[in-house]
C-alpha positions in Angstrom: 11.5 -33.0 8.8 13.7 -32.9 11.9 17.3 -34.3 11.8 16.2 -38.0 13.7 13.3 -38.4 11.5 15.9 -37.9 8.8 18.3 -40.5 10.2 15.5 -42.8 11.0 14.8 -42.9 7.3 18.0 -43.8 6.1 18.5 -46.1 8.7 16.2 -48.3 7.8 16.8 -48.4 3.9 20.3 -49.4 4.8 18.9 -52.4 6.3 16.9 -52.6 2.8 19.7 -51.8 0.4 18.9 -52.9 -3.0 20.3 -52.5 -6.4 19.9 -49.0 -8.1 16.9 -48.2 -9.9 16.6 -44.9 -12.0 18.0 -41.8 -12.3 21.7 -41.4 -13.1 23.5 -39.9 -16.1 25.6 -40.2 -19.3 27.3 -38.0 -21.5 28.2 -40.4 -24.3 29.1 -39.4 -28.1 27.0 -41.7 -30.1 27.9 -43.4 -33.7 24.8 -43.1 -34.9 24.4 -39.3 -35.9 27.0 -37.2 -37.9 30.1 -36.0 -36.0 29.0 -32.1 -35.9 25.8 -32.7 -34.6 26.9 -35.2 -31.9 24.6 -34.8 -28.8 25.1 -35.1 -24.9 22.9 -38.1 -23.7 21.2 -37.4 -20.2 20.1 -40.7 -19.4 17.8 -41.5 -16.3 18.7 -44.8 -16.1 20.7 -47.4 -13.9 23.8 -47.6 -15.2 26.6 -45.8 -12.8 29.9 -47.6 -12.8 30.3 -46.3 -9.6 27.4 -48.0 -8.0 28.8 -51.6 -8.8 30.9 -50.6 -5.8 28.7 -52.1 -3.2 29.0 -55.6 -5.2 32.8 -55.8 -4.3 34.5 -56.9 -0.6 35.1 -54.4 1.3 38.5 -54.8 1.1 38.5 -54.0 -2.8 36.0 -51.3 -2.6 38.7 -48.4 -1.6 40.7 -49.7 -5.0 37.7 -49.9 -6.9 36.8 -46.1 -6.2 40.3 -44.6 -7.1 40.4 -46.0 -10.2 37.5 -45.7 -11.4 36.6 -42.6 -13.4 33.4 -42.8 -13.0 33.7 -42.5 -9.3 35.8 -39.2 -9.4 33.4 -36.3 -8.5 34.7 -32.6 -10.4 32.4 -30.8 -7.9 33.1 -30.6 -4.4 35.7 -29.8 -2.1 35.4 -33.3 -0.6 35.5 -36.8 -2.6 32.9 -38.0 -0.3 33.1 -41.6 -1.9 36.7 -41.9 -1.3 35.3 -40.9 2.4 33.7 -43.4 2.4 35.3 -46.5 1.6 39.0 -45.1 2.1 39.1 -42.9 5.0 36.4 -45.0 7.3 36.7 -48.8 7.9 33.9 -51.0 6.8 32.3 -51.9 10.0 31.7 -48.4 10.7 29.2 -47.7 7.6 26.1 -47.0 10.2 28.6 -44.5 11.7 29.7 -43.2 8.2 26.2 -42.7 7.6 25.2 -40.7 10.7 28.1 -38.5 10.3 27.1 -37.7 6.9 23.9 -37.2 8.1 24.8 -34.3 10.6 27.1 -32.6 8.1 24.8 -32.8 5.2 22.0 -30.9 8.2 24.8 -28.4 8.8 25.0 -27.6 5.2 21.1 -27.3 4.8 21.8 -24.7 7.6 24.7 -23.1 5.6 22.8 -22.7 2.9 19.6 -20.9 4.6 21.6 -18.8 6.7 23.6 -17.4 3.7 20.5 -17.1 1.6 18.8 -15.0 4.9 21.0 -13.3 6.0 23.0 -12.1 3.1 21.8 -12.8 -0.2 18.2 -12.0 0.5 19.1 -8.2 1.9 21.2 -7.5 -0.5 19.0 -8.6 -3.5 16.4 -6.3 -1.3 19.0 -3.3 -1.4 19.8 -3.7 -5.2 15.9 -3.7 -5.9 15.9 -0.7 -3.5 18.4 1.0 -5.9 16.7 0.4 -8.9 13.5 1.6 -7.8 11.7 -1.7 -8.3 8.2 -1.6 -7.4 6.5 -4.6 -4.6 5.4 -6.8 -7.6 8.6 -6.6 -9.8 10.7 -7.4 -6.6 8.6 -10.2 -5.6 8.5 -12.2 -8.4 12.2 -11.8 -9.6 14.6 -10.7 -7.0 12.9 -12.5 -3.9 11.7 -14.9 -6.1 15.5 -15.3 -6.8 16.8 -15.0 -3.1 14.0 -17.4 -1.7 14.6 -20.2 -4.5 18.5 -19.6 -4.6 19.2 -22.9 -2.6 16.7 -25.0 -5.2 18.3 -23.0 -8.0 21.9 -23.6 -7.6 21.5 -27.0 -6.3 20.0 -28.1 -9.7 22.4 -26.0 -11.1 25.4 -28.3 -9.5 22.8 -31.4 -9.9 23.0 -31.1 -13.6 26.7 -30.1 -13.5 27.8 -33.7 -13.5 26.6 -36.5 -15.6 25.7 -39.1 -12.7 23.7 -36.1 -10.5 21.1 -34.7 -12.6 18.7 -37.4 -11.1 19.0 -35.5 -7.8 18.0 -32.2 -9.5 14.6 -33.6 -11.2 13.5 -35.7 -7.9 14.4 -32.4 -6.4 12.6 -30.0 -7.8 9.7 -32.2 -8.3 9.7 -33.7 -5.6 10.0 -30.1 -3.3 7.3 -28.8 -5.7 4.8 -31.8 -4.3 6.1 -30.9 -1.3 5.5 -27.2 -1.2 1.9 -27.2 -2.9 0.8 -29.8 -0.5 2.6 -29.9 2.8 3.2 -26.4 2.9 0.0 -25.1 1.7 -2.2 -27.6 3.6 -0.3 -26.7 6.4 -1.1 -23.3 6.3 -5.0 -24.3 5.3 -5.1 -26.0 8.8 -3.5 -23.3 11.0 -5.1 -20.5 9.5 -9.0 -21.2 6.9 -8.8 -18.4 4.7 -10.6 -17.1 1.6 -7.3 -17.0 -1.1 -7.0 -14.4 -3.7 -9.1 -15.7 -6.9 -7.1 -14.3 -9.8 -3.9 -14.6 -8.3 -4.6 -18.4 -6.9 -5.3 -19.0 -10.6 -2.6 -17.3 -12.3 0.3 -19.4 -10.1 -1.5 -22.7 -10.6 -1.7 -21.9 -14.8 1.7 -20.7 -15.4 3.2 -23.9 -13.0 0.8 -26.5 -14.6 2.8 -25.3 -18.2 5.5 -25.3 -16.8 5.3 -28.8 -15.2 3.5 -29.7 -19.0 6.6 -28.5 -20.6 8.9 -30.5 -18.4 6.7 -33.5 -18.6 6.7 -33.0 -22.8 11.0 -32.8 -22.3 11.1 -35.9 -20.5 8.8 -37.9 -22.8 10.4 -36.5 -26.0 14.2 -37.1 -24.1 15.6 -34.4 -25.9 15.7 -30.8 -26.4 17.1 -27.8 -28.0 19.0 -24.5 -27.2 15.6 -22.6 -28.9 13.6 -24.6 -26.7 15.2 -24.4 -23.3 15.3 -20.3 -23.9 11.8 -20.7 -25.1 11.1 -22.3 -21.3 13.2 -19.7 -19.5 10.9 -16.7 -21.3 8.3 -18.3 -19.8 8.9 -16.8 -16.7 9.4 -13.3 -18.6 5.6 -14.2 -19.4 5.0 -14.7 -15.9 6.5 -11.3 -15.1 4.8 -9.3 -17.5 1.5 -11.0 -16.3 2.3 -10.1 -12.8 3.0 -6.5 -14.2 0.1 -6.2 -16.0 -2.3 -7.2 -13.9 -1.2 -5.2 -10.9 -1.0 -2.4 -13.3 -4.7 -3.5 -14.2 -6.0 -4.0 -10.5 -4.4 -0.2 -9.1 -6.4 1.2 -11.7 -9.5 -0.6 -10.9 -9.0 0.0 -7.5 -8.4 3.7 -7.5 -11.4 4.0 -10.4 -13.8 2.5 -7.9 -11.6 5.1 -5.0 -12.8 7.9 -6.6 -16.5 7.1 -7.0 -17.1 5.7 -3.8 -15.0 8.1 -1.7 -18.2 9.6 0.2 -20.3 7.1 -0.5 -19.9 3.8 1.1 -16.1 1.8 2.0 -14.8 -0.4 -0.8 -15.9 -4.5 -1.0 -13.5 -6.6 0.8 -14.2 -9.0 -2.0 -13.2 -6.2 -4.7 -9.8 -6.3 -2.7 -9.3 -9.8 -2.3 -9.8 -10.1 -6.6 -6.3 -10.0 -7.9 -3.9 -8.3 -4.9 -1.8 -10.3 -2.7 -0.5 -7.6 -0.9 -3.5 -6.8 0.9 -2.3 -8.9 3.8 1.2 -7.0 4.2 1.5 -4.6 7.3 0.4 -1.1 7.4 3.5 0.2 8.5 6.9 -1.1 6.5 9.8 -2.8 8.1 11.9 0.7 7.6 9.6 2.5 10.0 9.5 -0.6 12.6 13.3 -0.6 12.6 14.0 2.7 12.8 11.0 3.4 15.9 13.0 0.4 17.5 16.6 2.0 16.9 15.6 5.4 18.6 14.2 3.5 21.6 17.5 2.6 22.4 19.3 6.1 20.7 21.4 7.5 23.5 20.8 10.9 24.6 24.2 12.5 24.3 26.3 12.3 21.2 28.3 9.3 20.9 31.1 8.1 18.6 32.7 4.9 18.8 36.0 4.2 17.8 37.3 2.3 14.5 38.3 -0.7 16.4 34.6 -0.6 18.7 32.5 -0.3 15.2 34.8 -3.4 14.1 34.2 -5.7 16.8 30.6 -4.8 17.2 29.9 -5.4 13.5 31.2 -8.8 14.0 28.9 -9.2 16.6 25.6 -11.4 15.4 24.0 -11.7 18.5 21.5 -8.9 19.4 21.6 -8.5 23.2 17.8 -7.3 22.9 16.4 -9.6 21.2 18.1 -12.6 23.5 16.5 -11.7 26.1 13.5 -12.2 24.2 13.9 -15.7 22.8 13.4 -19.3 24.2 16.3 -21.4 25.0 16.2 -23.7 22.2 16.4 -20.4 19.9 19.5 -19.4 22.1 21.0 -23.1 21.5 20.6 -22.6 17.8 21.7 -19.3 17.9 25.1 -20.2 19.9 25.9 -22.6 17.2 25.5 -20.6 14.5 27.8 -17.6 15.8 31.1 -18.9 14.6 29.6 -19.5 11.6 27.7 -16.1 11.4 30.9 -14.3 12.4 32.6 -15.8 9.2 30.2 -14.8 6.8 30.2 -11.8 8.1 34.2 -11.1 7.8 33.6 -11.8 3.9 30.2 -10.8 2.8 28.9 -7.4 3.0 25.3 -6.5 3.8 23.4 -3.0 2.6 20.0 -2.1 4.5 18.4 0.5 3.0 15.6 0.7 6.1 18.7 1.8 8.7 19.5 5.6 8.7 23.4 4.7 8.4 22.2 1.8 5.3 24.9 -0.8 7.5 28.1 1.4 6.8 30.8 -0.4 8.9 33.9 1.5 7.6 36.8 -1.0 8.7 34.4 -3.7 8.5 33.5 -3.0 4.7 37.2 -1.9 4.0 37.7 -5.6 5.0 35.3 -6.9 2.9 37.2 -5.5 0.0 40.1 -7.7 0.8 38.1 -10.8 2.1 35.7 -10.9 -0.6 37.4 -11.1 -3.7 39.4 -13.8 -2.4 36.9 -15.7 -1.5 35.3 -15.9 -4.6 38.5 -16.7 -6.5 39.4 -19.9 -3.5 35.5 -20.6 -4.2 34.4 -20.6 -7.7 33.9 -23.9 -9.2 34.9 -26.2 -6.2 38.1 -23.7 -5.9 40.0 -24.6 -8.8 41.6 -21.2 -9.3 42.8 -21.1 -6.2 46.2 -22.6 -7.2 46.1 -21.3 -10.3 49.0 -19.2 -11.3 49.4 -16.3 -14.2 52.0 -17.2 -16.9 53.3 -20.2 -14.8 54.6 -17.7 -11.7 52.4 -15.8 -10.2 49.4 -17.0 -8.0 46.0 -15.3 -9.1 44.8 -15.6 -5.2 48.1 -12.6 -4.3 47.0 -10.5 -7.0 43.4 -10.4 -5.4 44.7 -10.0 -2.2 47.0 -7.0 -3.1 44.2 -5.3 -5.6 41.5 -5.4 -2.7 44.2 -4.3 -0.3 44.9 -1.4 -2.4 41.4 -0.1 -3.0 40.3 -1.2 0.5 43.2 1.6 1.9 42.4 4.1 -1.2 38.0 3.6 0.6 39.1 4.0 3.9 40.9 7.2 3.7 38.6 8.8 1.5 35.2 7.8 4.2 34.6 8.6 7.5 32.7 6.1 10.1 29.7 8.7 10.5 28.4 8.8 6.8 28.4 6.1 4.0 29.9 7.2 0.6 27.9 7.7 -2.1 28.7 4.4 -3.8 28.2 2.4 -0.9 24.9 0.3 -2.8 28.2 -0.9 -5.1 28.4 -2.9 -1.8 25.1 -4.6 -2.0 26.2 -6.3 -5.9 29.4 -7.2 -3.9 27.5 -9.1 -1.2 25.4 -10.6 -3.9 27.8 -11.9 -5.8 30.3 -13.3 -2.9 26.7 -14.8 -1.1 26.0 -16.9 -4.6 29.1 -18.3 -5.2 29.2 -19.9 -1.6 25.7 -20.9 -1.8 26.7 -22.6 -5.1 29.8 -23.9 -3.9 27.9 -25.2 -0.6 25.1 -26.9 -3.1 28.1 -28.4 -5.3 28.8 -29.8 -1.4 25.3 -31.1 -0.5 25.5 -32.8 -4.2 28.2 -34.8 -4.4 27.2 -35.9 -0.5 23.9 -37.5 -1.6 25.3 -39.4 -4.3 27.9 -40.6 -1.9 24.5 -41.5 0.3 22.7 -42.8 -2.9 26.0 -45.6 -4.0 26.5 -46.7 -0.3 22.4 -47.2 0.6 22.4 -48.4 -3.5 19.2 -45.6 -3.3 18.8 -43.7 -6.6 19.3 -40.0 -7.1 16.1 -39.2 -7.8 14.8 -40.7 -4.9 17.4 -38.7 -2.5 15.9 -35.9 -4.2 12.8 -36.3 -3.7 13.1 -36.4 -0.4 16.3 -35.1 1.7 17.2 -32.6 -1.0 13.7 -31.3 -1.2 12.9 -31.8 2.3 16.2 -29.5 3.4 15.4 -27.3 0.6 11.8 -26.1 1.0 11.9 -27.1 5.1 12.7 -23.5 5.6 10.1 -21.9 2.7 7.7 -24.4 5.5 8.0 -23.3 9.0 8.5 -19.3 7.3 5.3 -19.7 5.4 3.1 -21.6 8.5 4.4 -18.4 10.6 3.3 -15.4 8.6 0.1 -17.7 8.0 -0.1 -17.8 12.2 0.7 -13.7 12.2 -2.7 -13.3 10.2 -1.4 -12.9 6.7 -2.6 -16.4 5.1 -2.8 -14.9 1.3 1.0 -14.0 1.7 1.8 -18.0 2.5 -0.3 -19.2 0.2 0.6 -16.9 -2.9 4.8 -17.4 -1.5 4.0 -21.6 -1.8 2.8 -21.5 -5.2 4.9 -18.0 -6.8 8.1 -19.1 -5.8 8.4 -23.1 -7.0 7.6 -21.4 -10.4 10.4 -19.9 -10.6 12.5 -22.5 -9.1 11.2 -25.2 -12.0 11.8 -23.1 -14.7 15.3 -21.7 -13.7 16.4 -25.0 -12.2 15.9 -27.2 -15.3 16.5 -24.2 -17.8 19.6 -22.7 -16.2 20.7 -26.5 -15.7 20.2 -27.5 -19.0 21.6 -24.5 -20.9 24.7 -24.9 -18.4 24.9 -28.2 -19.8 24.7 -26.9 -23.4 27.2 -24.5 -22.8 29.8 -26.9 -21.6 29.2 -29.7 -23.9 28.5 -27.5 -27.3 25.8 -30.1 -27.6 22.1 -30.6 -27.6 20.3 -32.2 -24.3 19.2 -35.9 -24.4 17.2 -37.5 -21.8 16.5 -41.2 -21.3 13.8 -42.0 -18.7 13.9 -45.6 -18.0 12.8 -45.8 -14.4 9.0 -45.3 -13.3 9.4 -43.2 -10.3 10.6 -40.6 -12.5 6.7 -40.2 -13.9 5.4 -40.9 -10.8 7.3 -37.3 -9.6 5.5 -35.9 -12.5 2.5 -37.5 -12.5 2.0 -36.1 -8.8 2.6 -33.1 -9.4 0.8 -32.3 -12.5 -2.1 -34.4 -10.4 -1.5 -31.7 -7.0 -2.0 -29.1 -9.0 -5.0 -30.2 -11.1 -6.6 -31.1 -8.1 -6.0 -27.4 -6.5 -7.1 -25.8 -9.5 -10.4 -27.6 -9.7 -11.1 -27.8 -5.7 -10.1 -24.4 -4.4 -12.5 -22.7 -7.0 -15.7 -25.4 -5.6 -15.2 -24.5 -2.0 -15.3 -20.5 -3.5 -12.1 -20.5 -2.9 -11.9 -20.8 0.5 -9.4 -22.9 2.1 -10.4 -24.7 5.0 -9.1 -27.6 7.3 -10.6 -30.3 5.7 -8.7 -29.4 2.8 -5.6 -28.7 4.5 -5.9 -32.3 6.0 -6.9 -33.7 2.2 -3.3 -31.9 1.2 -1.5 -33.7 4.0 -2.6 -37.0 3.0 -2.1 -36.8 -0.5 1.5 -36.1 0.0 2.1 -39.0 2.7 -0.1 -41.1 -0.1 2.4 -40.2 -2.6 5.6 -40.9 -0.6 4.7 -44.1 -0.1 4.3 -44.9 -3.6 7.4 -43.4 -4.5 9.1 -45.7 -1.9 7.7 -48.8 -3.3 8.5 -48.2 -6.8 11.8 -47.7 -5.3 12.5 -50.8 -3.7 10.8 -52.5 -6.5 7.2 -53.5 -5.1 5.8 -51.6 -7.1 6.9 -52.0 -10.8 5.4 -52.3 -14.7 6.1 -55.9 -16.2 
């Protein structure tokens, strides 16, 4: 959804603001079970201090929000609230609004380009270094990369008592989004016959995993055993993954060897249980190493220490500029300074490029730059005035540790050749690229519950839409283009592969965060409707996929894409209503 359709939206249910309904949070110790086994109460429900905010005068409401605890948000760089109401005059709410609006778009952007750009490559590299094989790597470490935005914005969601809300209408609400948008988009630019077995598989394994949420929810609590019992479901998933690739190469090169002189394979036999089938003959190594020597000059040529620097920092290819439309060129322009900062703190490994990225001042840098910025990042950056014993700040001793062993790399390397331990760059870019993406999801958190207490709009609803919307809006328009490239299957088995893992490892990894923190058990107490409406939808989507898709042979065709489309916009609606109250259980 683009940014005006966005502030359109919120526009209007400003004019429409009404009390909260659903999905906030409590951690309270209750009297009535024994003090050891004293539990954490996640409840669902409408009753957030904070939100009683919008019920003052204006001129009390700055007051109201710095004494109130409830108000104070732990993650975050910015108190968004105190933004609000302290920083910004009343009269200027529709202002406060739109400027939230843009920044909370440029963190959506923040968020993909870190994921792209440098977490993705460098969970490729590691992969790469471990020898994975296509299927291991696809359904853990790109599953991992592609989901990471969904995965550590629940994470942060859950982190705080009054947020978790966001991280169920979320990851509900972008799993609706993905298996019907998405897929019906790709249905209606490209009618394909999908991949029986594999089409299957997905849709089982999510419609338990959507089962086993649903069964949470109703029961409102669970356990440590449980929650590791739903994160091994995705080990299950692996393994089946494994297995049944392992299964299908040996089919495939059984029937190889007895038809080799006789007649070409089926292209049903290969459409059983592959998705690969649609990726390229050649591999993106060979394409980008083809495209390199084009431009190879013909004498020897060594740039300086200072030239590899400055052209390392560069993030605009001259080529490929003169390729691309103007708007990409707009987009690209304000990006750079953004790009150029990432890149003077996280490293990146390609394993397809003869030289595998070796920039040798550039990565000597990055053992400086990195380091501290995880320590001035890491949980909202609360280490960063931390100081050992009482006198000396932990940030100097970073600095002068990665100042040390960046001089001890650099005079032991030259600029020609990488060292043997250069993939030890690729975990480093990993782990610097996650903890901004977390700390830039802690960001887009606390900002839509500031959103949800001034437009009196619940968490889950904000979820629902502009969390999952920003989210999976990039999964969209990547998925809709390898579909338009010829490779459907890919699209459709990336829609449905990928929100598996995001469910499980968002509500698992956000729960057991929880559990960890706490010491105690999980609690939830639904008390709004929308909440099994999300569910309901879902679980309904994916019933409906798994009993259509095999009827039309599993072909997917325009009118289904178009059936997709409306179920969605059929759904939002609903979820609006029940929002605002229209629609409601007596």
């Amino acid at each position: 959804m683009s940014s005006a359709a966005c502030l359109s939206l919120l526009l209007v249910l400003v004019c429409h603001q009404q009390s909260t309904s659903g999905s906030h949070v409590l951690v309270n110790q209750t009297s009535s079970v024994e003090p050891n086994t004293t539990r954490a109460m996640i409840s669902l429900s409408n009753n957030d201090e904070c939100d009683l905010v919008m019920n003052l005068s204006a001129a009390d409401r700055c007051a109201f929000v710095k004494n109130t605890p409830d108000c104070s948000m732990q993650d975050g760089f910015i108190n968004y609230l105190r933004v609000a109401f302290c920083l910004l005059p009343p009269n200027l709410t529709p202002l406060t609004i739109t400027l939230c609006i843009i920044w909370l778009l440029f963190l959506f952007v923040i968020l993909g380009l870190m994921a792209s750009k440098f977490f993705c490559p460098n969970l490729s590299a590691i992969s790469t270094s471990l020898h994975l094989t296509h299927n291991v790597a696809g359904v853990t470490f790109l599953a991992l990369g592609n989901g990471a935005p969904d995965i550590f914005s629940a994470m942060a969601a859950f982190s705080h008592p009054h947020t978790a809300g966001l991280a169920i209408g979320a990851l509900f609400g972008a799993g609706i989004f993905v298996t019907t948008v998405v897929a019906g988009s790709v249905a209606l630019v490209k009618p394909f016959a999908v991949a029986s077995r594999p089409f299957l598989r997905d849709v089982t394994f999510y419609m338990v995993a959507v089962f086993w949420t649903f069964l949470m929810l109703y029961r409102g609590t669970t356990t440590l055993s449980e929650i590791l019992g739903y994160l091994g479901l995705y080990v299950v998933y692996v393994l089946t993954v494994i297995i049944s690739a392992y299964i299908y190469n040996r089919q495939k090169h059984a029937m190889n060897s007895s038809v080799r002189n006789v007649e070409p394979i089926p292209a049903e036999f290969h459409s059983s249980d592959s998705s690969d089938d649609d990726l390229p003959s050649l591999n993106a190594g060979t394409i980008q190493q083809e495209y390199e020597s084009e431009y190879r000059p013909l004498l020897p040529y060594s740039e300086s220490t200072s030239q590899i620097l400055l052209s390392s920092l560069n993030p605009v290819d001259n080529r490929k500029w003169r390729r691309k439309s103007r708007s990409w060129r707009v987009l690209k322009v304000l990006k750079t300074p953004l790009e150029v900062l990432l890149l003077l703190c996280i490293p990146v490994v390609d394993p397809d490029k003869e030289d595998k990225n070796w920039r040798r001042p550039l990565n000597c840098l990055h053992l400086i730059t990195a380091p501290l910025v995880c320590v001035l990042a890491f949980q909202s950056g609360i280490y960063g005035d931390y100081m050992i014993q009482g006198q000396f700040p932990l940030w100097l001793l970073i600095f002068l540790l990665g100042f040390f062993l960046s001089a001890i790399v650099f005079c032991s390397t030259t600029n020609d050749h990488p060292p043997k331990y250069h993939a030890l760059f690729a975990l480093l870019g990993f782990l610097v690229s996650a903890v901004l993406i977390s700390a830039a999801a802690a960001e887009v958190v606390s900002l839509l519950h500031m959103l949800g207490v001034v437009l009196s709009l619940s968490n889950t609803v904000l979820g629902l839409t502009l969390l999952a919307w920003g989210n999976s809006i990039g999964d969209c328009f990547s998925d809709i283009t390898i579909a338009r490239q010829g490779y459907p299957r890919m699209a459709i088995a990336a829609c449905f592969g990928g929100i598996i893992f995001n469910m499980l490892f968002g509500v698992g990894l956000g729960c057991l965060v929880q559990m960890l923190k706490t010491h105690y058990y999980v609690q939830f107490e639904l008390e709004g409707l929308l909440t099994w409406i999300l569910a309901g939808s879902l679980g309904l989507s994916l019933v409906l996929s798994f009993v259509i898709v095999p009827l039309c042979r599993f072909h997917l065709g325009r009118t289904y894409g178009c059936f997709l489309l409306v179920f969605y916009g059929v759904f939002l609606v609903i979820a609006l209503l029940t929002e605002f109250g229209m629609i409601h259980i007596e």
